[in-house]
N, C-alpha and C positions, 0 to 999 in steps of 0.2 A: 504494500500500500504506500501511497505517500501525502504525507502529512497535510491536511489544509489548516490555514487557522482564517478564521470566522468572525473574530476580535471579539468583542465584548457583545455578548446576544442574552436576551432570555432561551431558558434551558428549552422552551418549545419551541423556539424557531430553529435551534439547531436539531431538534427531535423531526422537522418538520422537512430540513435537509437530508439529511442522514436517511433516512425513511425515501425518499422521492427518485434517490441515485443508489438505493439496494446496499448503502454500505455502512459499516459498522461507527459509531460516531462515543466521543469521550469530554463532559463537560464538568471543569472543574466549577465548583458553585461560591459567591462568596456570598451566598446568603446569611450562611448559619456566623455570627461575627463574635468573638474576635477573629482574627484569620484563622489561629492555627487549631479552628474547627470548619473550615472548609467542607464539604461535600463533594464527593465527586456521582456521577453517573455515565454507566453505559449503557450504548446502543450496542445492539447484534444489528446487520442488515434487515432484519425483517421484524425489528421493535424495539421497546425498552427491557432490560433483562430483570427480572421477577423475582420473586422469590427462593422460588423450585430449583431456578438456574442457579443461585448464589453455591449451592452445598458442593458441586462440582467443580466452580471457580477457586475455590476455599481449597479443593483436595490437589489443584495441580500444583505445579511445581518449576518457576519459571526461574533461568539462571542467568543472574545481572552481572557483569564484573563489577568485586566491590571497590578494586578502584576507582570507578567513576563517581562515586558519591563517600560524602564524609561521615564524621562517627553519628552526627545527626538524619541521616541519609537526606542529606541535598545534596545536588552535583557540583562537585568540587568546579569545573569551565560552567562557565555558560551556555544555556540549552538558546540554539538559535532556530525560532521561529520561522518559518516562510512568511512571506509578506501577507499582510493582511488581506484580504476578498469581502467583499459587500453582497456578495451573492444572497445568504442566507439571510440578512436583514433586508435587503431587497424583495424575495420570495417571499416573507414572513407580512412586511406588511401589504405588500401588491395579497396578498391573499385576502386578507380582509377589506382592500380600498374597490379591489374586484367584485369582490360577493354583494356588498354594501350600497345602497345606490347613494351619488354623490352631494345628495344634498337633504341625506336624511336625518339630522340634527339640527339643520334651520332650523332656527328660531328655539333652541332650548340652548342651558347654559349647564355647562358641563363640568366639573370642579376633578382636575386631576394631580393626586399626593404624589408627588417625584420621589420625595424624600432618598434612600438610597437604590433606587431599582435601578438594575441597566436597562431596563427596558424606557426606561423616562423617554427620549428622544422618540422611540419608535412610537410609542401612544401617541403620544404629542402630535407626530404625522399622521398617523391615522386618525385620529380624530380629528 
């Protein structure tokens, strides 16, 4: 495979990518705050992985060289990104501005909390 990165999305637009091109997708969360309770989730090609799945993830056995990563396991170099892509936030909202007809909120007023979502911008345009 080779690596995309997506930049800063909510976790359903990249479930939303992932899902549409058959292939396996990985979203670290910074929902849960302070950081170093992050969440992560994964995509299989053909959905979010469940429960059932977790007990076999659990039982494999994947072999990292432990020199890349320090006594804390982060990686001692810098992990370098592929450039950024708009695709998935592009997809995420054309999916709603398409389904939606375009002037179906005239005349109502709509009160939207940003506070820390990455999703802020993308509502913002949708709406």
């Amino acid at each position: 495979g080779v690596p995309v990165n997506l930049g800063y999305l909510p976790t359903p637009a990249l479930a939303l990518f992932a899902l549409k091109r058959g292939i396996p997708g990985v979203m670290v969360t910074g929902s849960h705050i302070p950081d170093d309770r992050n969440g992560i989730k994964f995509y299989q090609p053909g959905g979010e992985i469940l429960k059932p799945d977790e007990a076999g993830i659990r039982q494999r056995q994947v072999l990292v060289p432990g020199s890349e990563f320090d006594a804390a396991g982060m990686y001692r170099a810098p992990f370098a990104l592929p450039a950024e892509t708009g695709a998935a936030y592009r997809e995420y909202c054309d999916r709603y501005l398409d389904f939606f007809p375009a002037a179906c909120f005239h005349g109502l007023r709509i009160g939207l909390y940003e506070h820390s979502s990455v999703a802020r911008d993308l509502l913002g345009e949708i709406l």
